[in-house]
Backbone bond lengths (Angstrom), bond angles and torsions (degrees), N, CA, C in turn:
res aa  C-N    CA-C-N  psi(-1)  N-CA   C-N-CA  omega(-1)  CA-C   N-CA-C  phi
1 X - - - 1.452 - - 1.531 111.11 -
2 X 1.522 117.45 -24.63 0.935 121.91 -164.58 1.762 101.74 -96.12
3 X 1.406 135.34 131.40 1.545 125.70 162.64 1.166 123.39 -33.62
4 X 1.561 103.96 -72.10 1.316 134.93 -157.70 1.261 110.96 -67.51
5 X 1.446 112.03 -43.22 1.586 116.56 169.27 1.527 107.81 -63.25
6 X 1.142 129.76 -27.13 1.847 122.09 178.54 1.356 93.19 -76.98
7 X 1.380 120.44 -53.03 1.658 124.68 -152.09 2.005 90.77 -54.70
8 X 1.386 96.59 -52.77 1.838 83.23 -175.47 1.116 128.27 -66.88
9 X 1.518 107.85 -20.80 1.813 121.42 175.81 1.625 122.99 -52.61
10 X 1.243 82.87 -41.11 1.399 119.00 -170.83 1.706 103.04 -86.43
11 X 0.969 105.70 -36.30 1.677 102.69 -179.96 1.693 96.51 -74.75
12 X 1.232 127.14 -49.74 1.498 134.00 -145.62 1.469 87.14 -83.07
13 X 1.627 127.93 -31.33 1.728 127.40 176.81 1.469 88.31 -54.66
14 X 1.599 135.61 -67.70 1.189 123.81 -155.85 1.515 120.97 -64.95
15 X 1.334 99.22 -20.51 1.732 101.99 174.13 1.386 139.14 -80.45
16 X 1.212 93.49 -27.93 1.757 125.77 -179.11 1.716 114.74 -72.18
17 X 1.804 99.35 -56.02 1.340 97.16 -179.23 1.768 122.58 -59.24
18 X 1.423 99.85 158.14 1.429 96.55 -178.67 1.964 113.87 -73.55
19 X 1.135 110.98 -164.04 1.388 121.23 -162.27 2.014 104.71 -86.31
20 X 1.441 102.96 -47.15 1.267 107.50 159.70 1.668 145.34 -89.03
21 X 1.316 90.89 23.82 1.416 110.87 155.92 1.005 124.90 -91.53
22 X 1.676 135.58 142.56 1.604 123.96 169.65 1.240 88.15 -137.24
23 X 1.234 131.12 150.01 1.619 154.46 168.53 1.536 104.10 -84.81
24 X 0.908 108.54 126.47 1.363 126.59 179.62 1.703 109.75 -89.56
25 X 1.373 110.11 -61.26 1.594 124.39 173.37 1.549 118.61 -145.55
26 X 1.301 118.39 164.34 1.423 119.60 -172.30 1.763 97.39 -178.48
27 X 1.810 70.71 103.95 1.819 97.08 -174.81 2.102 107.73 -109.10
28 X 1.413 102.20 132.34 1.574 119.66 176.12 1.558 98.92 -93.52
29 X 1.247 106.13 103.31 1.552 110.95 -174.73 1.847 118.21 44.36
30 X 1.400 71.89 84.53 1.690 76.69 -163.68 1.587 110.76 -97.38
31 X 1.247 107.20 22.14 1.995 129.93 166.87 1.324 112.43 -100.15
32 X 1.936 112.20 -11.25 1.640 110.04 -158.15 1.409 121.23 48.19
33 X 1.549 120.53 44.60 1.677 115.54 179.66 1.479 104.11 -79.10
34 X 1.285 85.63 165.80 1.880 98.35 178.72 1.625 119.21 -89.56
35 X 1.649 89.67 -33.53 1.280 113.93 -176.43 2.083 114.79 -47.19
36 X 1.216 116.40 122.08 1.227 123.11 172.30 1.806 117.51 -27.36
37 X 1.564 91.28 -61.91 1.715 90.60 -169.65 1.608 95.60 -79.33
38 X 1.260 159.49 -14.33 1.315 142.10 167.25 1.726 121.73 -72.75
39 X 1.664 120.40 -20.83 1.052 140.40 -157.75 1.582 88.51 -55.94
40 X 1.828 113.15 -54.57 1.589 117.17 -178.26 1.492 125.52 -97.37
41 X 1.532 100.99 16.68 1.765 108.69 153.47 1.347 108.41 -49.32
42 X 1.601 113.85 128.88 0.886 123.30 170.56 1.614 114.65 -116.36
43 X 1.285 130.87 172.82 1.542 123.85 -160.47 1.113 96.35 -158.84
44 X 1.486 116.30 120.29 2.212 130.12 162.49 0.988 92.31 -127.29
45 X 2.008 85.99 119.17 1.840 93.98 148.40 1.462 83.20 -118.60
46 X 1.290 111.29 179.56 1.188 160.17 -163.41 1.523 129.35 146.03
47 X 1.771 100.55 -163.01 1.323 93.82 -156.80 2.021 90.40 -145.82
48 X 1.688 107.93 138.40 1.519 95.79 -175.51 1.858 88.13 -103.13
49 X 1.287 108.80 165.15 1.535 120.06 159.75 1.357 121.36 -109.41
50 X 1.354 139.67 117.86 1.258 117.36 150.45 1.512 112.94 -131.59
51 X 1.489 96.16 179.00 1.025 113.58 -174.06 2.100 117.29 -69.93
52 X 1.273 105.42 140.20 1.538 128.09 -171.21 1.562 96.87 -29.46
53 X 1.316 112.12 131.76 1.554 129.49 162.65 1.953 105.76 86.17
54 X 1.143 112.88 -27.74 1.292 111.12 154.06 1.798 138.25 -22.75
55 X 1.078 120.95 127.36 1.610 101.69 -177.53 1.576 108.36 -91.78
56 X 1.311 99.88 121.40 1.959 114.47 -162.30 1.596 103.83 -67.58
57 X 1.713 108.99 -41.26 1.319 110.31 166.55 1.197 146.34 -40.54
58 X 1.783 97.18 -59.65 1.678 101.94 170.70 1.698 108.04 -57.07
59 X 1.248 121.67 -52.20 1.461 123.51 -158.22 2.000 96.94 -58.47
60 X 0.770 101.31 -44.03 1.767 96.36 155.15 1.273 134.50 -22.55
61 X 1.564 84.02 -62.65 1.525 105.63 -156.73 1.459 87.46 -103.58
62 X 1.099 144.47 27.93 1.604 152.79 125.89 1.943 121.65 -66.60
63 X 1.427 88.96 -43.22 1.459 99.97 -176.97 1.861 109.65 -65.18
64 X 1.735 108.05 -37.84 1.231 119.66 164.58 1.593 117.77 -46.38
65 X 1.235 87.03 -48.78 2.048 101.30 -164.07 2.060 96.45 -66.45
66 X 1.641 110.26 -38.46 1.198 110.61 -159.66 1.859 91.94 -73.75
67 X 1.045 126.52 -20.59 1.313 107.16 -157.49 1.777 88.90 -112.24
68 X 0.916 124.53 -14.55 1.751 112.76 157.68 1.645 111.56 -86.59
69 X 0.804 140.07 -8.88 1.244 140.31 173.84 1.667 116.94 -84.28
70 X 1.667 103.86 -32.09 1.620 103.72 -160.12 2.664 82.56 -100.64
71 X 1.617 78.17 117.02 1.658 111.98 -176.77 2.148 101.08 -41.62
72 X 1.100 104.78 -36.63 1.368 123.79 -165.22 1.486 114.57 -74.78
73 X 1.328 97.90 -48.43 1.515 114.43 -175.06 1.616 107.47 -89.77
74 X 1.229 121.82 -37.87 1.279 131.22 -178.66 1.712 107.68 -64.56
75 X 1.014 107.66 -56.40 1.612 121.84 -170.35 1.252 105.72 -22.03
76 X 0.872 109.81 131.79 2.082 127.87 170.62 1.890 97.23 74.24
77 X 1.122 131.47 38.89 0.995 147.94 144.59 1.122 141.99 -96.53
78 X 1.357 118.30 110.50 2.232 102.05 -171.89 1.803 90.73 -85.55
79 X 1.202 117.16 -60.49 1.550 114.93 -177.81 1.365 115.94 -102.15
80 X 1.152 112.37 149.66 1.654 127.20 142.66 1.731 123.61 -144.80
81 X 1.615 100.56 108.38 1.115 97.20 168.19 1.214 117.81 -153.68
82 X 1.729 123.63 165.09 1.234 125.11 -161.84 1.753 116.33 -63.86
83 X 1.056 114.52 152.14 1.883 120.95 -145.06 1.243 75.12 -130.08
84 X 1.709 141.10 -49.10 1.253 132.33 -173.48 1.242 117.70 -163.54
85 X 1.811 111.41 158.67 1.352 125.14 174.72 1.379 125.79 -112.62
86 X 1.304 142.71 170.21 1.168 134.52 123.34 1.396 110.09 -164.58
87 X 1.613 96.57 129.66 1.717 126.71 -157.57 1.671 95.10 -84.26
88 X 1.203 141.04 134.91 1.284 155.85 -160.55 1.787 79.27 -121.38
89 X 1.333 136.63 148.56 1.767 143.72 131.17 0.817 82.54 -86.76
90 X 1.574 144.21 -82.62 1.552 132.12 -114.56 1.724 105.69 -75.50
91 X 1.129 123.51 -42.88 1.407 129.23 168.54 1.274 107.12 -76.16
92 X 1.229 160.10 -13.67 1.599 137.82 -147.40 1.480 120.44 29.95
93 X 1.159 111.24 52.03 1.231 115.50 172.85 1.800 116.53 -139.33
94 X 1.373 108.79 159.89 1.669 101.15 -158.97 1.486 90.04 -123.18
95 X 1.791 142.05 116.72 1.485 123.90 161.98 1.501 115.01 -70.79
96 X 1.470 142.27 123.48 1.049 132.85 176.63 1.650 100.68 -118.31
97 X 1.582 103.77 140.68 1.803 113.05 143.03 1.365 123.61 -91.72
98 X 0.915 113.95 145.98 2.259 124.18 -178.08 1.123 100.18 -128.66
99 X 1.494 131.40 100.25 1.247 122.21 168.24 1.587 106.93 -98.28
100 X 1.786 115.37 131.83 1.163 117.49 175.67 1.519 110.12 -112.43
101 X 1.187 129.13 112.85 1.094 149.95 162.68 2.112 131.33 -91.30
């Protein structure tokens, strides 16, 4: 509801993530609920890259840890955690969702 509070959320998402991450989308109630606690559901997909023989999962499930850990970005959040995967071999690349609620 607030600008300024997205504008920094959103700034501190771009600072936080690592170098081989790219965000694909990032939806603010992206169901249109009416409901109070969904109004500030927030939603990341994207996608991480790494390099061959790497585990695509954990580095995921890093991107999770980085954005509950960093005080700024987390704030006014009870959860955030990954809603979904899917591990690519042939690309080295991992699609993840982060829903923060």
């Amino acid at each position: 509801s607030n600008p300024r509070t997205w504008r920094d959320r959103l700034g501190r998402l771009g600072a936080i993530l690592p170098a081989n991450v790219r965000l694909t989308s990032v939806g603010v109630n992206p169901g249109n609920a009416n409901a109070t606690a969904d109004q500030n559901r927030l939603v990341i997909q994207g996608v991480v890259r790494t390099t061959p023989g790497q585990d695509k999962t954990q580095d995921v499930l890093k991107v999770v840890g980085l954005l509950h850990s960093d005080s700024l970005f987390a704030r006014g959040y009870q959860t955030i955690k990954l809603s979904s995967t899917k591990v690519s071999e042939s690309d080295n690349v991992a699609e993840f969702t982060i829903e923060c609620r």
